[in-house]
C-alpha positions in Angstrom: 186.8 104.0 108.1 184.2 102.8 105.6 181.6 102.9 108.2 182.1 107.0 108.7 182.2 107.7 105.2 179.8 105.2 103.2 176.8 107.8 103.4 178.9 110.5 101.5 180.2 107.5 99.3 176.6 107.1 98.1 175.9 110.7 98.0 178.8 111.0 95.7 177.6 108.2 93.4 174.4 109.8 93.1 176.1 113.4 92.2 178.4 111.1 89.3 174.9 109.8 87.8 172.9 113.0 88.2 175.7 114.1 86.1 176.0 111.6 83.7 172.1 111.8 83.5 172.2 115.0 82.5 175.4 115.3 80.5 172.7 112.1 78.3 170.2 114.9 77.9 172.3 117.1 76.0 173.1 114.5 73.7 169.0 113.6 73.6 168.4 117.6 72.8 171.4 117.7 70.6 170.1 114.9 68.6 165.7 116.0 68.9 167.2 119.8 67.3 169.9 118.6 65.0 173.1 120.6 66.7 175.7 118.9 65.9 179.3 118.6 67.9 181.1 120.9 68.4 178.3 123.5 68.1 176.9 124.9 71.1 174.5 126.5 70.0 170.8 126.4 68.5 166.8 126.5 69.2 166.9 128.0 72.5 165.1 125.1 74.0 168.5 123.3 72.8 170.5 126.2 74.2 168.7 126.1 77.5 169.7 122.3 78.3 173.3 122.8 77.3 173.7 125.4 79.6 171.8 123.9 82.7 174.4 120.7 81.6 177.8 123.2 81.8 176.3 125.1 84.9 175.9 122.0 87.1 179.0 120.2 86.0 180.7 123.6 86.7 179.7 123.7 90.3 180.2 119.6 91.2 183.7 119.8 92.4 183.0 122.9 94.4 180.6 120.4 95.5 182.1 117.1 95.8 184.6 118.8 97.7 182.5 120.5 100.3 180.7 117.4 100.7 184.2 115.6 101.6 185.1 117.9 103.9 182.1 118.3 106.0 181.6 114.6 105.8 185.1 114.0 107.2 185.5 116.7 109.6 181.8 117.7 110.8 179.6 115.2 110.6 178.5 112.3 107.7 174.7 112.1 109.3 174.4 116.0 108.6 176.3 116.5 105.5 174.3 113.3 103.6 171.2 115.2 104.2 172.7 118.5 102.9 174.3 116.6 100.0 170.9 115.1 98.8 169.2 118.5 99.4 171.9 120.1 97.0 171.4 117.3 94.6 167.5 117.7 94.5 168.4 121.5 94.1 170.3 121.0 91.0 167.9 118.4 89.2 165.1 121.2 89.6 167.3 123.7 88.5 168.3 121.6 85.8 164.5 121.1 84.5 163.4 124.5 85.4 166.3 126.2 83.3 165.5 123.6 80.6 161.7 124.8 80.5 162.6 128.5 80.7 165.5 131.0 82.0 163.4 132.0 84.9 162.2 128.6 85.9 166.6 128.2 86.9 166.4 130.8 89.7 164.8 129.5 92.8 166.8 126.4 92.7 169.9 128.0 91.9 169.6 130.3 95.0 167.8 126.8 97.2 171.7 125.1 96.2 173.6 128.4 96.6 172.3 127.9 100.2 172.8 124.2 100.0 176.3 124.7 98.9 177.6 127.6 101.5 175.8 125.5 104.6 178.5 122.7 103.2 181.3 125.1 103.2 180.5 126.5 106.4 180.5 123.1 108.4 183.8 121.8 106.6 185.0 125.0 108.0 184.0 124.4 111.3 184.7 120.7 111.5 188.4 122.0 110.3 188.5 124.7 112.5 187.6 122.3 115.6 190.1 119.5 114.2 193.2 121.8 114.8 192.3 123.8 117.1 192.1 119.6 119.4 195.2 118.8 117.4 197.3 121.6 117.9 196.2 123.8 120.4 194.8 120.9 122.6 191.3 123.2 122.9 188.6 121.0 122.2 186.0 123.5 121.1 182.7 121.8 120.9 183.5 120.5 124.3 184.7 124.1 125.8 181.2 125.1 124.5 179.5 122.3 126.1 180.7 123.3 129.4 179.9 127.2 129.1 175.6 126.2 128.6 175.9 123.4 131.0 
C-alpha cells in the first residue's frame, strides 16, 4: 500500500512544514513589532501575518482531508499535482496577504479552485468505489464502453 500512497505522503509532509514555516513567521513578526502572547493584535503589518497564519491553518484539514480522499479513491498521480498546486496557492497567499489585504485575493480564489477540484474527485473516486462495491456497476468502465 505504500507504493499508492507515498506521493500524498510527501505532499502531506510538505503541507505540515508549510505550516510550521509559517506558524515561525508569526513568531518572527511577533518578536520584529514587539506583540507579545496572547495579544493578537498590533502594527497592521503584524496583524496581516497573523491572520494569513490562522487563515491557512484554518483550511489544512479541509485540505489534508480532501487530499486523502482523492489520493485513495481517484487517483495519487492527479491528486499530488493538485495537492502541490494548492500548497503553492497558499504560500502566495500567505506572502501577498502579508504585503497587503489585496495582495490575499487572487491566491485565495487560485486554492479555492485547488481545494473544490480535490473535493470533487474524492467524490467521484467514492462515488465510483460503491457504486463497484455494492451495486456491481463499474462506472468508469460503463463509460468507457458508451465512447468506444
Amino acid at each position: 500500500m505504500h507504493d499508492q500512497t507515498v506521493c500524498i505522503a510527501a505532499v502531506t509532509v510538505l503541507g505540515l512544514l508549510e505550516q510550521a514555516y509559517f506558524s515561525l513567521q508569526v513568531i518572527y513578526a511577533r518578536r520584529k513589532y514587539s506583540v507579545s502572547p496572547p495579544m493578537t493584535t498590533g502594527p497592521p503589518e503584524f496583524e496581516r501575518i497573523f491572520r494569513a497564519q490562522a487563515n491557512c491553518s484554518e483550511y489544512f484539514p479541509i485540505f489534508i482531508s480532501s487530499l486523502w480522499v482523492s489520493g485513495l479513491f481517484f487517483s495519487q498521480g492527479v491528486t499530488t499535482l493538485f495537492g502541490l498546486l494548492y500548497l503553492h496557492g497558499r504560500y502566495q497567499y500567505f506572502w501577498g496577504y502579508a504585503e497587503s489585504p489585496l495582495g490575499r485575493l487572487k491566491p485565495l480564489y487560485f486554492c479555492a479552485k485547488v481545494q473544490w477540484v480535490l473535493i470533487g474527485l474524492g467524490a467521484v473516486g467514492v462515488l465510483c468505489t460503491m457504486s463497484r462495491l455494492y451495486l456491481g456497476v463499474d462506472i468508469p468502465q460503463s463509460i468507457n464502453h458508451i465512447f468506444l
